[in-house]
VEXKE-113783 format. One record per residue: x, y, z of N, C-alpha, C, O in turn; residue in one letter. Coordinates in steps of 0.1 Angstrom, whole numbers, always signed. Example, Ala and Ser with C-alpha at 12.3 -4.5 7.8 and 13.67 -1.06 7.14 Angstrom:
// VEXKE-113783
<n.X:+132&n.Y:-57&n.Z:+78&ca.X:+123&ca.Y:-45&ca.Z:+78&c.X:+132&c.Y:-33&c.Z:+78&o.X:+142&o.Y:-33&o.Z:+85&aa:A> $
<n.X:+128&n.Y:-22&n.Z:+71&ca.X:+137&ca.Y:-11&ca.Z:+71&c.X:+129&c.Y:+0&c.Z:+79&o.X:+134&o.Y:+11&o.Z:+80&aa:S> $
***
This chain:
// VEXKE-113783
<n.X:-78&n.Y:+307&n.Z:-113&ca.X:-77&ca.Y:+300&ca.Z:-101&c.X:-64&c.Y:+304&c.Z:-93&o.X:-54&o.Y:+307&o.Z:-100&aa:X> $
<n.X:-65&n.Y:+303&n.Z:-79&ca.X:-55&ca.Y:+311&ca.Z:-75&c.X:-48&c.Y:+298&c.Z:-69&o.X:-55&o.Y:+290&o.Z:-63&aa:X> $
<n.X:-35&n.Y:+296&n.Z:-71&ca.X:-24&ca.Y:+280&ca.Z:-64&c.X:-13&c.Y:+289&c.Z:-55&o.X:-1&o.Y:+286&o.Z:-56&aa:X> $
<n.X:-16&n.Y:+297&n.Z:-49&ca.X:-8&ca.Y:+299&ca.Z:-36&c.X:-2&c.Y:+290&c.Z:-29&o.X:-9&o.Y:+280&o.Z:-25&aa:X> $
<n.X:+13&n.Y:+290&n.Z:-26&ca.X:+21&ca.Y:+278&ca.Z:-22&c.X:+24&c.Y:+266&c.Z:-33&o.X:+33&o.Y:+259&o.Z:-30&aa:X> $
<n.X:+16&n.Y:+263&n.Z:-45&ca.X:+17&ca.Y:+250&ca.Z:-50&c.X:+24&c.Y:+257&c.Z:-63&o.X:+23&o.Y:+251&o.Z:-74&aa:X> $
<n.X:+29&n.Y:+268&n.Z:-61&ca.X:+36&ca.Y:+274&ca.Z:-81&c.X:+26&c.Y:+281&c.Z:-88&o.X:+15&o.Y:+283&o.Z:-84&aa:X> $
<n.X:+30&n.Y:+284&n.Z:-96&ca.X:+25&ca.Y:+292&ca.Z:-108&c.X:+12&c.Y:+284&c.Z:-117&o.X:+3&o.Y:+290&o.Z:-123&aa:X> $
<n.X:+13&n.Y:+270&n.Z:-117&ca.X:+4&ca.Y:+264&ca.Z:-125&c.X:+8&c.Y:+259&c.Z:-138&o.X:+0&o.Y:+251&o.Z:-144&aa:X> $
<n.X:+19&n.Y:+263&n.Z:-143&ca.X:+23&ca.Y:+260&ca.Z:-154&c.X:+32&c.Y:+248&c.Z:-158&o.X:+34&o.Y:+243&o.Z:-169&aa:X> $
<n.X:+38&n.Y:+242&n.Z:-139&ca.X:+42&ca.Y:+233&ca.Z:-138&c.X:+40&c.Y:+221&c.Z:-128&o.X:+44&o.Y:+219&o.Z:-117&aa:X> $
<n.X:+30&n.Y:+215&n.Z:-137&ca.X:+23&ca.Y:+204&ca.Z:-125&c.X:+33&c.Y:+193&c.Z:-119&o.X:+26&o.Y:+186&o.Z:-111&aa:X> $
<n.X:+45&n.Y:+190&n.Z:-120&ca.X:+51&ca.Y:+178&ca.Z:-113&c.X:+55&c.Y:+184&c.Z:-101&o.X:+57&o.Y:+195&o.Z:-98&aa:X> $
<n.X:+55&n.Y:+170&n.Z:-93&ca.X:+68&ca.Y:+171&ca.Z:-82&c.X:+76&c.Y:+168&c.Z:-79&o.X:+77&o.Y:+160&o.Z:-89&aa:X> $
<n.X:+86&n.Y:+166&n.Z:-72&ca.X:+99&ca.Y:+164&ca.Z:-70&c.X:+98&c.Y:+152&c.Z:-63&o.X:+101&o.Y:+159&o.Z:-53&aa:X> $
<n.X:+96&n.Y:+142&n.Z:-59&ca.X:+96&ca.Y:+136&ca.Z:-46&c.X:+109&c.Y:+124&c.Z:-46&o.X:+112&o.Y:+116&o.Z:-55&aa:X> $
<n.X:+116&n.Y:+127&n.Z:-32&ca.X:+131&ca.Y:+118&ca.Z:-34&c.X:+127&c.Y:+107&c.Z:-20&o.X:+125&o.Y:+110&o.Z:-8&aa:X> $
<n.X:+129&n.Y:+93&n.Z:-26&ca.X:+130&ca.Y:+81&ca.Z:-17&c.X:+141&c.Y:+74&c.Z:-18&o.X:+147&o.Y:+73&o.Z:-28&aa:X> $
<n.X:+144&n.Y:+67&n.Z:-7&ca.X:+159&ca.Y:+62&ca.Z:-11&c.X:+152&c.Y:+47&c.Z:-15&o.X:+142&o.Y:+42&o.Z:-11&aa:X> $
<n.X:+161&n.Y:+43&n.Z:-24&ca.X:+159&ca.Y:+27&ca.Z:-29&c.X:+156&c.Y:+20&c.Z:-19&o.X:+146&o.Y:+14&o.Z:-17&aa:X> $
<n.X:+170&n.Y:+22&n.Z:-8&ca.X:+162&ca.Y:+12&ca.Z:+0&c.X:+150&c.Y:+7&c.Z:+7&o.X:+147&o.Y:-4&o.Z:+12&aa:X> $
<n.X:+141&n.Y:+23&n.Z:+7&ca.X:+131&ca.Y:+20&ca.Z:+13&c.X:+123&c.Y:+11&c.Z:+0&o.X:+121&o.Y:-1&o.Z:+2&aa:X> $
<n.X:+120&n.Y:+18&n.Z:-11&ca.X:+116&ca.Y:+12&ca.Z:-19&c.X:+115&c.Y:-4&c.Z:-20&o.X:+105&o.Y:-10&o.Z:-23&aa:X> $
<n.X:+128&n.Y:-9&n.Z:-18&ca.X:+131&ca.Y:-20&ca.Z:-17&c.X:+120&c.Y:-32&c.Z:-10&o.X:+114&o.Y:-42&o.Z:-12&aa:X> $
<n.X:+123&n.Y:-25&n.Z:-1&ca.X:+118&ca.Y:-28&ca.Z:+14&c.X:+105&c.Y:-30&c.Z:+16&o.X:+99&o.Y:-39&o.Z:+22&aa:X> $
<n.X:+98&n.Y:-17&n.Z:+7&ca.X:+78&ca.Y:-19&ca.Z:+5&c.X:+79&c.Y:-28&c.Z:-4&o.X:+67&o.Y:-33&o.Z:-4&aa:X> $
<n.X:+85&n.Y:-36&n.Z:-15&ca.X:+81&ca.Y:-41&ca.Z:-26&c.X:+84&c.Y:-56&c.Z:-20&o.X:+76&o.Y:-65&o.Z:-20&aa:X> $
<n.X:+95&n.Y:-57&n.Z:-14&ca.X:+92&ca.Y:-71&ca.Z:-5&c.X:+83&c.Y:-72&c.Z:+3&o.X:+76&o.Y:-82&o.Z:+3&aa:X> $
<n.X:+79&n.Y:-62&n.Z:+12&ca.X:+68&ca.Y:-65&ca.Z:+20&c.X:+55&c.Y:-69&c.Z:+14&o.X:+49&o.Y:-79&o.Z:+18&aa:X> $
<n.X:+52&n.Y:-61&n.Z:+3&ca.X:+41&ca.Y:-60&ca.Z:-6&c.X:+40&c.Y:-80&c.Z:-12&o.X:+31&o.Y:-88&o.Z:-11&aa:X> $
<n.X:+53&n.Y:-82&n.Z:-18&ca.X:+52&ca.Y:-96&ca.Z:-21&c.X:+50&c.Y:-104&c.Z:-11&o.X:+39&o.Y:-111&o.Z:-11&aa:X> $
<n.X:+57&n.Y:-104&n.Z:-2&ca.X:+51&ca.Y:-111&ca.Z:+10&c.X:+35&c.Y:-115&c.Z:+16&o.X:+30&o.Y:-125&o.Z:+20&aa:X> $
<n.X:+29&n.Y:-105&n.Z:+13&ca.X:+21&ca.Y:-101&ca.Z:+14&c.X:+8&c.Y:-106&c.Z:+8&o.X:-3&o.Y:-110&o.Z:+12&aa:X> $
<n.X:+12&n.Y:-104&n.Z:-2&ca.X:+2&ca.Y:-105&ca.Z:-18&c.X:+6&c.Y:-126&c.Z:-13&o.X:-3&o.Y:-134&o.Z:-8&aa:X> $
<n.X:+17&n.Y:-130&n.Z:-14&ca.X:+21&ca.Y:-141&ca.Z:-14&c.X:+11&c.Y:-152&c.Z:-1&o.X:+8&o.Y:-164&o.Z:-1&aa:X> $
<n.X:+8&n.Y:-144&n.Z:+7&ca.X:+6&ca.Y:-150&ca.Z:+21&c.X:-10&c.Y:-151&c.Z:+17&o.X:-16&o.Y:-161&o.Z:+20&aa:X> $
<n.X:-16&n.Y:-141&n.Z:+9&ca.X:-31&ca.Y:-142&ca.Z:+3&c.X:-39&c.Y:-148&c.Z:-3&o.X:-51&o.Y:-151&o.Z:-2&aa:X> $
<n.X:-26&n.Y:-152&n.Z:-14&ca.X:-28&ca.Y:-167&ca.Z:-22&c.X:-29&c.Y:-178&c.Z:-17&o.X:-34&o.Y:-187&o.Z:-23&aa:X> $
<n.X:-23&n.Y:-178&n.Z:-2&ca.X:-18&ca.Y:-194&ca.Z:+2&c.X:-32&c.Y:-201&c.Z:+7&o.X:-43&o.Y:-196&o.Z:+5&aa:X> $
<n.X:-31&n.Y:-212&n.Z:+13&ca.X:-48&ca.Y:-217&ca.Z:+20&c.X:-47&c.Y:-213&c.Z:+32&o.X:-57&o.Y:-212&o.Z:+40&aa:X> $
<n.X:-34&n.Y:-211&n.Z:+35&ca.X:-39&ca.Y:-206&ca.Z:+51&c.X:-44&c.Y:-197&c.Z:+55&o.X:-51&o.Y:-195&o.Z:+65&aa:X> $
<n.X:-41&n.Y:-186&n.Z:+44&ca.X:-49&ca.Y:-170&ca.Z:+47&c.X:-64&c.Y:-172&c.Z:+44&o.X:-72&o.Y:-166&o.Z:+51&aa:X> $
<n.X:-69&n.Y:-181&n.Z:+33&ca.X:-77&ca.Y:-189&ca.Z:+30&c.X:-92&c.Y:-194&c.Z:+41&o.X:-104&o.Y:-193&o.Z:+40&aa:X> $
<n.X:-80&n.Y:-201&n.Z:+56&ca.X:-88&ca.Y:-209&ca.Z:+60&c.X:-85&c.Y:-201&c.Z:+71&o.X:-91&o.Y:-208&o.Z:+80&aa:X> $
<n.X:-80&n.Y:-192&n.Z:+77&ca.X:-79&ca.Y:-181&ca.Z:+85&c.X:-87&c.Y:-166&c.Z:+83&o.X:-85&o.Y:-157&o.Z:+91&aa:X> $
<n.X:-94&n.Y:-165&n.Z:+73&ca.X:-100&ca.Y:-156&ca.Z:+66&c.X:-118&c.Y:-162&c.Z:+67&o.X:-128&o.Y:-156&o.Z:+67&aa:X> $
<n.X:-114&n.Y:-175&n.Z:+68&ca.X:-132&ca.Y:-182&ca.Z:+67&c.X:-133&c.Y:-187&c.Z:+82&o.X:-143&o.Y:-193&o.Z:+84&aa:X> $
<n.X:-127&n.Y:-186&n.Z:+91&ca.X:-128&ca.Y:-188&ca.Z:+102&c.X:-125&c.Y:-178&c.Z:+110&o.X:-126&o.Y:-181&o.Z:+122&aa:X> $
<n.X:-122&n.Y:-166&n.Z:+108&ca.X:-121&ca.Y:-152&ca.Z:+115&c.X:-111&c.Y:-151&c.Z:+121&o.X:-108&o.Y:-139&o.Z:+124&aa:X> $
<n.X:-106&n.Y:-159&n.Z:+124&ca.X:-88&ca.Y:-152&ca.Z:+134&c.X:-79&c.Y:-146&c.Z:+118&o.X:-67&o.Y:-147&o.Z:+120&aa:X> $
<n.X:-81&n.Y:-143&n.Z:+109&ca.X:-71&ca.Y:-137&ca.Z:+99&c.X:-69&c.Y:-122&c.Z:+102&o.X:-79&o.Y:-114&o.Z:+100&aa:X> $
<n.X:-58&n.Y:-118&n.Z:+107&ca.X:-53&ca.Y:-104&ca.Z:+115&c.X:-47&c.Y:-94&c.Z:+108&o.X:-52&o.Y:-83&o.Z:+106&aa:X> $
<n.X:-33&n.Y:-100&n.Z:+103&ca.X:-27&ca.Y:-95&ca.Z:+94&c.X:-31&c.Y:-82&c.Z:+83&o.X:-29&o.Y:-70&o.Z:+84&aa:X> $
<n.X:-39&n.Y:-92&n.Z:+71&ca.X:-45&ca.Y:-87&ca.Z:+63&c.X:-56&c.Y:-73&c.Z:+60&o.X:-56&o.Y:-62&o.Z:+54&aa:X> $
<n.X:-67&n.Y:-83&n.Z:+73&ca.X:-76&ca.Y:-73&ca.Z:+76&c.X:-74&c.Y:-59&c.Z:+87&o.X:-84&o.Y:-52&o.Z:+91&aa:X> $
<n.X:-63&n.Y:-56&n.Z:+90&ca.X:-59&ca.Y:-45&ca.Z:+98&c.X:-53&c.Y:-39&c.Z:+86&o.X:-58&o.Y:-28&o.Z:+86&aa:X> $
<n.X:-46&n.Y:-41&n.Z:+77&ca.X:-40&ca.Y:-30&ca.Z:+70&c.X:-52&c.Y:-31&c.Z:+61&o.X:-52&o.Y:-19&o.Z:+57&aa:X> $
<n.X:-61&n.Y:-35&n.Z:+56&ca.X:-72&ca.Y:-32&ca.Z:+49&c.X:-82&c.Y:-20&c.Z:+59&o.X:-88&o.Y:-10&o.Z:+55&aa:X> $
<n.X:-80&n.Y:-26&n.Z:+72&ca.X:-89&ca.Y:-12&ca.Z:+80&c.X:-81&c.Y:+3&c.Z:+79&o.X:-86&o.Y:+14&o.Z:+78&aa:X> $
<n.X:-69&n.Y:+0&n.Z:+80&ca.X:-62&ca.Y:+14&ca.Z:+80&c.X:-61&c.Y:+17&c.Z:+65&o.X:-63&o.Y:+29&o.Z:+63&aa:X> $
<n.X:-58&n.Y:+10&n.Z:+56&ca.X:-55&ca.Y:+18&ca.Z:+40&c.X:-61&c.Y:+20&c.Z:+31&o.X:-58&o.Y:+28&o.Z:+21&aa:X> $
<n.X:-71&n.Y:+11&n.Z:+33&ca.X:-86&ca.Y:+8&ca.Z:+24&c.X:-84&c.Y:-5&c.Z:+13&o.X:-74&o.Y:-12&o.Z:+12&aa:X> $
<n.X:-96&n.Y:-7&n.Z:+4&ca.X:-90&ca.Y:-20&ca.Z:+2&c.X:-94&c.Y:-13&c.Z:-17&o.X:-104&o.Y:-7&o.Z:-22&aa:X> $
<n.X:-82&n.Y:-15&n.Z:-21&ca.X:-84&ca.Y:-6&ca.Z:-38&c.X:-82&c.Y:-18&c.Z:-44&o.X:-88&o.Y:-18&o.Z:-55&aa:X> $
<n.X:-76&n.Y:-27&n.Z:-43&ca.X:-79&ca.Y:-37&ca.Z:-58&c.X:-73&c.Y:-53&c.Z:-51&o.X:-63&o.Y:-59&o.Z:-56&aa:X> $
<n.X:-77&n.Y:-56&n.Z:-45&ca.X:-77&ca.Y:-70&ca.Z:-41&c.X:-77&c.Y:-86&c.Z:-48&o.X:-78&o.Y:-96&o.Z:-40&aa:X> $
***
């Protein structure tokens, strides 16, 4: 198999460098998040159709484990 551009083949990892802070920054968002899903308001905003938030990043990112 030919991996032009991606190496030799013999070494499958990659390198990838993020700064903590961003890190940081998605894992609060993420709790926030997850947090706001549990509550009743997302609840009763979710059974009555004005729930925005949620269902927009579910249209853009997909929904993998809910």
């Amino acid at each position: 198999m030919n991996n032009n551009g991606f190496g030799d083949g013999s070494n499958n990892k990659a390198k990838v460098i993020i700064e903590q802070e961003e890190i940081e920054k998605l894992i609060k968002d993420y709790k926030r998040i997850k947090k706001y899903m549990k509550s009743s308001l997302f609840t009763i905003k979710n059974l009555d159709g004005t729930e925005k938030t949620v269902k927009e990043l579910l249209e853009n990112y997909g929904d993998d484990s809910i």
